[in-house]
C-alpha positions in Angstrom: 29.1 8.0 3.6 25.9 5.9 4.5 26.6 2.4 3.8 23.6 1.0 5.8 19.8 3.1 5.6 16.9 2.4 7.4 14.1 3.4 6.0 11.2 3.5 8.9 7.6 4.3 9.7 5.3 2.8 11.8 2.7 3.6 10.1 1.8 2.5 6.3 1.0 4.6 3.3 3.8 6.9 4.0 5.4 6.4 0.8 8.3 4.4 2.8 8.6 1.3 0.5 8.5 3.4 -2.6 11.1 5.4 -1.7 13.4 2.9 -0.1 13.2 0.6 -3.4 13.8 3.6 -5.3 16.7 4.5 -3.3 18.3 0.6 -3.3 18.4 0.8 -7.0 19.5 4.7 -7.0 22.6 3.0 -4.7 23.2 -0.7 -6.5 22.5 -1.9 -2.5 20.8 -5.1 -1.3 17.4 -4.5 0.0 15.9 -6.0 3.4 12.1 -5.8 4.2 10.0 -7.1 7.2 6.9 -6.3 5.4 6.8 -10.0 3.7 2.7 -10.1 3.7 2.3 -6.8 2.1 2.9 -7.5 -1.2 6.5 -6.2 -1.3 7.9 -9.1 -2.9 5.5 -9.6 -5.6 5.9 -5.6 -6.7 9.8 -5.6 -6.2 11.8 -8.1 -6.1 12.5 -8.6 -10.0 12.9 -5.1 -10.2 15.9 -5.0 -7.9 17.2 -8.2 -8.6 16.5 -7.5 -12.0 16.4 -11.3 -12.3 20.0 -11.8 -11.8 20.8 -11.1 -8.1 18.5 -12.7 -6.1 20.7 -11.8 -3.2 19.8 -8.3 -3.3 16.7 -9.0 -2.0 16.1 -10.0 1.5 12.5 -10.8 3.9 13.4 -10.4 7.5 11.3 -12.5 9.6 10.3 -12.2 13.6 12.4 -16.3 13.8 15.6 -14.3 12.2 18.3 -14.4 14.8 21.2 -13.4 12.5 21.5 -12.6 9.1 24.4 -11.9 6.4 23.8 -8.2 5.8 25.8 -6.7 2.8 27.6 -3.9 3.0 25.6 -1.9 0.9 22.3 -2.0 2.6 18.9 -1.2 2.3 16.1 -1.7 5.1 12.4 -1.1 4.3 10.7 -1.8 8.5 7.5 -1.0 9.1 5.0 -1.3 11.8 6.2 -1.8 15.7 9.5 -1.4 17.2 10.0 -5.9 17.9 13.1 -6.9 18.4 14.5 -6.5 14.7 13.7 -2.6 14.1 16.1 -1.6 16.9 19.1 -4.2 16.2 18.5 -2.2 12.8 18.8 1.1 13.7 21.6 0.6 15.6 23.4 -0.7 13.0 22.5 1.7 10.1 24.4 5.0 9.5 21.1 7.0 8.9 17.6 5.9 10.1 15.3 8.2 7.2 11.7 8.6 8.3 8.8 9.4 5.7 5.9 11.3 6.7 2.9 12.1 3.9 1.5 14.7 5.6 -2.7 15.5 5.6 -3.3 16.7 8.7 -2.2 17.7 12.4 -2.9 14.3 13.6 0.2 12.8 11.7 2.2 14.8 14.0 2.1 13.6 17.3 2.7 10.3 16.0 5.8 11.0 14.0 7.3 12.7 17.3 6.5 10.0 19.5 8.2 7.8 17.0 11.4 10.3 16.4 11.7 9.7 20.0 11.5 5.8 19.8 13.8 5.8 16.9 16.5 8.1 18.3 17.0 5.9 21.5 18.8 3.1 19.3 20.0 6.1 16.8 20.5 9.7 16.6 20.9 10.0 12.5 17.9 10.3 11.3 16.6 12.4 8.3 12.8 13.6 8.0 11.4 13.4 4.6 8.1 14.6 3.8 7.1 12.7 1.1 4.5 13.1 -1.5 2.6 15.7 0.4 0.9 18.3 -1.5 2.2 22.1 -1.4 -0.3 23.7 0.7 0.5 21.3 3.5 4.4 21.1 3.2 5.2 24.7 3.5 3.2 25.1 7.1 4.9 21.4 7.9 8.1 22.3 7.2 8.3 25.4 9.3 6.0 23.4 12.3 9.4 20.6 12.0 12.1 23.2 12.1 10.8 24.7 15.4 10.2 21.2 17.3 13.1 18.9 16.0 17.0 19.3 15.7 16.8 16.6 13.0 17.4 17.5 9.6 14.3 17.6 6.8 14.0 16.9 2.9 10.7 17.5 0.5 9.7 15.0 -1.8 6.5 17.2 -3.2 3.7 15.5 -4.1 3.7 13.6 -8.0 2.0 11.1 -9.8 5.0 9.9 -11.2 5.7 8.2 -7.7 2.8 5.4 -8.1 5.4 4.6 -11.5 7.2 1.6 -9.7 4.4 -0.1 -8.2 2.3 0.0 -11.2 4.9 -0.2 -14.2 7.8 -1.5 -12.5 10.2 1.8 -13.5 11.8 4.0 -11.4 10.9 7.7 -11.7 14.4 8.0 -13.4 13.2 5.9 -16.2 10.3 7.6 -17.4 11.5 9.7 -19.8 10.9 6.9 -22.0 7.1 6.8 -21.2 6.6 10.3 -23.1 6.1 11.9 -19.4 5.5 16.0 -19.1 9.0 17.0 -18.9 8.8 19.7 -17.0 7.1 17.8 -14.3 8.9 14.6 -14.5 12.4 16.5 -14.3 11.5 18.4 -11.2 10.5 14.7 -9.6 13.4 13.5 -10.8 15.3 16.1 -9.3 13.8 16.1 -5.7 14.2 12.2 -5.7 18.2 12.8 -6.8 18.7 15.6 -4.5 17.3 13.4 -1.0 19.3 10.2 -2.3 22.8 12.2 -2.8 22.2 13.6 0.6 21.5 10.0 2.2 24.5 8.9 0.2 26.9 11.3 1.6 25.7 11.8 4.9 
């Protein structure tokens, strides 16, 4: 069972953040960022220490030597591989990588980090995340051919800009009046990925 996930890309507006807060309240982990001039705090932070466990979140910063990390464990890294990302990978049980996918140009990027990533860890789950359906069908069999590593589909939903904006969780908004038909498949995707990170 993965205890400890890193969620990593080093590029933004993957959907990376979303889905690793989304997946630390799905688990009851603690939640680590690097990404403390983003904005992360200030969008999440109540929300996953719903404002009575402040430590379940956690800024990692570049003067960090060591740091309590709970057993449970989230990790939301971006940007380039310092010294923290790969201390990190090594100790996670699955390194998840998010791609939103537009256009052939994401590719080369995502390999070369794959390749990066896998030096310091070979567990590592692609998830294409919140990529329309007319690009995730031709990705998904382009990934299959070119990497051994195994791949999960968040399709693309509105109900994903939910937590940033409302501070709820996809699996909270039936209560919003949502399209059901469209918030349950969502809700589905989102439960299917985070049991298979939870039992890898």
């Amino acid at each position: 069972m993965a205890k400890k996930v890193l969620f990593y890309n080093a590029k933004g507006g993957q959907g990376k953040t979303t889905l690793a807060v989304n997946y630390t309240i799905f688990s009851h982990s603690a939640f680590y960022t690097n990404e403390y001039k983003v904005g992360t705090e200030d969008l999440y932070k109540d929300k996953i220490t719903q404002g009575k466990h402040p430590e379940r979140f956690n800024v990692i910063t570049k003067d960090d030597q060591k740091l309590a990390i709970a057993d449970k464990s989230v990790f939301d890294f971006g940007g380039s591989l310092d010294g923290r990302i790969p201390a990190v990978a090594r100790a996670s049980d699955l390194c998840v990588i998010p791609i939103h996918y537009q256009s052939k140009a994401e590719l080369r990027p995502l390999f070369i980090m794959l390749s990066a990533i896998a030096e310091f860890n070979k567990n590592i789950l692609i998830v294409i995340n919140n990529t329309e359906s007319v690009f995730t069908d031709s990705l998904l069999e382009g990934l299959a051919s070119e990497t051994k590593y195994p791949i999960k589909v968040v399709r693309h939903s509105s109900f994903m800009t939910y937590l940033a904006n409302d501070g709820l969780t996809p699996f909270e908004l039936d209560i919003k009046g949502a399209p059901k038909k469209a918030l349950t498949n969502i809700q589905n995707q989102l439960s299917d990925l985070f049991n298979f990170i939870q039992k890898y």
